[in-house]
C-alpha positions as CSV (number, residue, x, y, z in Angstrom):
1,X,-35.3,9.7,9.2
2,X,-35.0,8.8,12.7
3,X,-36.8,7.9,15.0
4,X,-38.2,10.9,18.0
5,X,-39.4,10.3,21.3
6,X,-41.7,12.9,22.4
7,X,-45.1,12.9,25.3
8,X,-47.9,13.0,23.9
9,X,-51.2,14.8,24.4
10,X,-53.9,16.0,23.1
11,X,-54.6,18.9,20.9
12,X,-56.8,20.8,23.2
13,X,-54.4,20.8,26.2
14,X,-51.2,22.6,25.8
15,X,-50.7,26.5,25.5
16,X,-51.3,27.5,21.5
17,X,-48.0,28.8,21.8
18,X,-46.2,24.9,21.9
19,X,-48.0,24.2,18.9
20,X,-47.7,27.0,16.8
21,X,-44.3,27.0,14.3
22,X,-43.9,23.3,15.8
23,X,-43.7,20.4,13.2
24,X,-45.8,17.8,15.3
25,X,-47.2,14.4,14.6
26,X,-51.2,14.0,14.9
27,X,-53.5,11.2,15.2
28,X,-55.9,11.2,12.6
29,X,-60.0,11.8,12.7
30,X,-62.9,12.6,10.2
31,X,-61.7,16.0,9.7
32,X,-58.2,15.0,8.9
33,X,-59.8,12.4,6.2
34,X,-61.8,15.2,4.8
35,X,-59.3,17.2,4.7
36,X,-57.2,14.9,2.4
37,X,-60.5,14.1,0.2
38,X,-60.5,17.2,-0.7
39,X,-56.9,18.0,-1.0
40,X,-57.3,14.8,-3.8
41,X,-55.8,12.6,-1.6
42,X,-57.9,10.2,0.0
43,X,-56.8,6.3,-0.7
44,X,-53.5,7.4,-1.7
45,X,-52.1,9.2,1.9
46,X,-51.5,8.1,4.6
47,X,-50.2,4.6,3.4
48,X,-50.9,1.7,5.0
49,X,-48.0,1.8,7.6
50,X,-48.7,5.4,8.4
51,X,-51.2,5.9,11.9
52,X,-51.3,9.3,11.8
53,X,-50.2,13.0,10.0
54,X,-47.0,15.3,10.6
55,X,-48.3,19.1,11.1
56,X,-47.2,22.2,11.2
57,X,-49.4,24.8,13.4
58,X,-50.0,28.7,12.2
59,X,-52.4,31.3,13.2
60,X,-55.0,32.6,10.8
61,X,-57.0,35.5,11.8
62,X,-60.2,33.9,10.9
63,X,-60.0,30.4,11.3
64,X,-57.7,30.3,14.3
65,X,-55.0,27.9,15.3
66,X,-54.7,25.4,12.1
67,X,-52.1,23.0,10.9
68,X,-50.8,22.3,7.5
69,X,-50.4,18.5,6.9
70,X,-46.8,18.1,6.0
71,X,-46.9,14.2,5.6
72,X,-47.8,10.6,7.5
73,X,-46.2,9.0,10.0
74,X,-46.1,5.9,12.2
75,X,-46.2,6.2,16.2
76,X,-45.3,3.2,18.3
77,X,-44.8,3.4,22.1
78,X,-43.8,7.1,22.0
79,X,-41.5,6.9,18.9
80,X,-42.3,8.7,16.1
81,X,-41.3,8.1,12.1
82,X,-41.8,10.5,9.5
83,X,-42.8,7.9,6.6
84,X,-44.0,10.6,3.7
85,X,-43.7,14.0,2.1
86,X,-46.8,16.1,0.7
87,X,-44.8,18.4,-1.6
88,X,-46.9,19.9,-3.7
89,X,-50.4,19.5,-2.7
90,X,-52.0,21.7,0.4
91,X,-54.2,20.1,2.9
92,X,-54.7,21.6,6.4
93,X,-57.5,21.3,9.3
94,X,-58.6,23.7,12.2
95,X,-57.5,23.2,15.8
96,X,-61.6,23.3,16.7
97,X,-61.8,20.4,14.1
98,X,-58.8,17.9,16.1
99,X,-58.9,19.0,19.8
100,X,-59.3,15.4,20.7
101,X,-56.4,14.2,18.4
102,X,-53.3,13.4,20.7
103,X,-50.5,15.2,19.1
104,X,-46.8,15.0,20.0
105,X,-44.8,17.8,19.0
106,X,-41.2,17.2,17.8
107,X,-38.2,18.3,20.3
108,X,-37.0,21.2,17.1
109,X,-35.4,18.5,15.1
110,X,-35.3,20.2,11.5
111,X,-36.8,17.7,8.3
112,X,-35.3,18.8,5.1
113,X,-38.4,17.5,2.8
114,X,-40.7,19.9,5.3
115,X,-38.7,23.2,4.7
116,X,-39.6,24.7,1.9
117,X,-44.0,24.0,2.9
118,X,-42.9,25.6,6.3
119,X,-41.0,28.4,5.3
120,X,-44.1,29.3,2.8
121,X,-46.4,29.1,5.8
122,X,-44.8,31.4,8.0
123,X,-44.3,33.5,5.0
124,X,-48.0,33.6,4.4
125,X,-49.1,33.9,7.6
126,X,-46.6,36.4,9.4
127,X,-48.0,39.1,11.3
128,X,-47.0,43.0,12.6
129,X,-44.5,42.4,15.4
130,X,-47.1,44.2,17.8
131,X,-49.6,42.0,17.0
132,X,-46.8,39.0,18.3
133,X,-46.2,40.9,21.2
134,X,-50.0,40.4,21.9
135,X,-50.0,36.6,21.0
136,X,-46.9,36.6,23.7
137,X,-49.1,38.1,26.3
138,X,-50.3,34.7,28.4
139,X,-51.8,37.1,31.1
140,X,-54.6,37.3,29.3
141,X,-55.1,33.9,28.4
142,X,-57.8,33.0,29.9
143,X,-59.9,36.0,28.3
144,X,-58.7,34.2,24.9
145,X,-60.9,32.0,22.7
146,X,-59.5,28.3,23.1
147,X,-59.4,28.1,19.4
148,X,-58.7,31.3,17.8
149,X,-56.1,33.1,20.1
150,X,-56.4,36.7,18.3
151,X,-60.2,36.7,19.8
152,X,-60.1,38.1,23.4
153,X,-63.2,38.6,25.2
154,X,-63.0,42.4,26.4
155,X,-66.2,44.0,28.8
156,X,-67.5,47.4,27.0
157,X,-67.9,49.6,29.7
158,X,-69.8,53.0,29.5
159,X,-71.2,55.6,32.2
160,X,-74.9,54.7,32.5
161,X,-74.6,51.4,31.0
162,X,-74.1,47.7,32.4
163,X,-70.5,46.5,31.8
164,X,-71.2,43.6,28.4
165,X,-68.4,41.2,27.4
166,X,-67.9,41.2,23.2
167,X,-65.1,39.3,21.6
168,X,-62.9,41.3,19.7
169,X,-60.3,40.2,17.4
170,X,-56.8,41.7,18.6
171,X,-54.9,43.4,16.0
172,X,-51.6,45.2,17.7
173,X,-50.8,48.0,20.3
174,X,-51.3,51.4,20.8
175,X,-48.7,52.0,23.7
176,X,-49.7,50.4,26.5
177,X,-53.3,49.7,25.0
178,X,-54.2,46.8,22.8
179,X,-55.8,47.0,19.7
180,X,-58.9,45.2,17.8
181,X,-61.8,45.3,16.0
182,X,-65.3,44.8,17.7
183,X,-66.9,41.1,16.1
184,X,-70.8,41.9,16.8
185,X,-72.7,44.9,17.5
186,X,-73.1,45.6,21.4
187,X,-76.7,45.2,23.3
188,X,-76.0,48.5,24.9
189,X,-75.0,52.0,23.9
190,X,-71.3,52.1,23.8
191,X,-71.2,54.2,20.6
192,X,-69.6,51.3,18.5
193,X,-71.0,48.7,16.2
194,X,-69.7,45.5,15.1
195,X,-66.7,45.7,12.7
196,X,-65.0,49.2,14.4
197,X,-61.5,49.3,15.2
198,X,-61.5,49.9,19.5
199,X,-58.7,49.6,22.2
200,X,-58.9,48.1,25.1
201,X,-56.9,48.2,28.5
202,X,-55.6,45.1,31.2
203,X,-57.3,45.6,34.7
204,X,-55.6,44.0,37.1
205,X,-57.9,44.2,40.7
206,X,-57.2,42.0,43.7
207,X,-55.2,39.1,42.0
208,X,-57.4,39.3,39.3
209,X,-56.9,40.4,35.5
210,X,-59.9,41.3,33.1
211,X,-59.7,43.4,29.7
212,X,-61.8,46.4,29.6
213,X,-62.9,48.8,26.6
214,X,-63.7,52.3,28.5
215,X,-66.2,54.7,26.4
């Protein structure tokens, strides 16, 4: 395998979308070691050479950003070595659990021993193309949970009641509305609970953009 030069960062700095379908190598922390424990691995990966995993990031719904741990892998000076193969066991860890992990994502060279874990992965976690069209949306990035991209904070608004910011977890279009389902019940009397499906609209007023549920 040879050798990649890449930047490196750290897990909590890029945009979601850079990591996501990206074969990267990761530094490793506790909750890439527990990980491995508990995928029966621990002492056995990553071998003694090997400073850190090779991932591959997906979205769950639930969980978020995560990433599959492919193999191990040595880093030195910006170069990068993909030492090791997991083939047929499963281990993975949540983007909340390594955002201070430095992670350098690989320029799109393709690793034939990674293919067939990858392709299952996207398999397993594809979504409706509307719902991708929302993931593509970046104007409304900031209104995103760092973590778990699909959650978008949206303000419930109602005549006669204050205006009350709820995260709801994005689940396609409806035209040119966006659709989700409401994570908690609201404080005030919208006429929804937590757990209904609602839509939601982009406001865009004086340079600024905030996401609004009208009732």
């Amino acid at each position: 395998m040879s050798e990649d030069e890449q930047i490196e960062i750290k897990v909590r700095e890029p945009d979601f979308r850079e990591m996501i379908y990206r074969t990267c190598f990761m530094t490793i922390n506790g909750a890439v070691f527990s990980a491995l424990m508990e995928a029966g691995l621990r002492g056995l990966f990553p071998g003694e050479d090997e400073n850190g995993v090779i991932v591959y990031g997906y979205i769950d719904p639930v969980k978020g950003i995560c990433f599959e741990i492919l193999g191990g892998g040595r880093e030195q000076n910006g170069m990068v070595s993909v030492l090791s193969a997991l083939q047929e066991t499963s281990a993975s860890v949540t983007k909340e659990s390594v955002n201070d992990c430095r992670i350098i994502p690989f320029a799109g060279e393709k690793i034939p021993a990674f293919q067939k874990k990858m392709e299952t992965i996207r398999a397993m976690y594809a979504c409706p193309r509307d719902l991708a069209k929302v993931r593509e949306m970046d104007i409304i990035d900031e209104w995103r949970h760092a973590d778990i991209p699909d959650r978008v904070l949206v303000y419930l608004m109602r005549d006669g009641e204050l205006p009350e910011p709820c995260w709801v977890l994005t689940t396609g279009l409806n035209g040119r509305k966006i659709k989700g389902r409401l994570l908690r019940d609201p404080r005030g009397d919208f006429g929804v609970r937590g757990g209904d499906d609602i839509e939601f609209s982009i406001h865009r007023e004086d340079g600024d953009v905030i996401c609004v549920a009208q009732f």
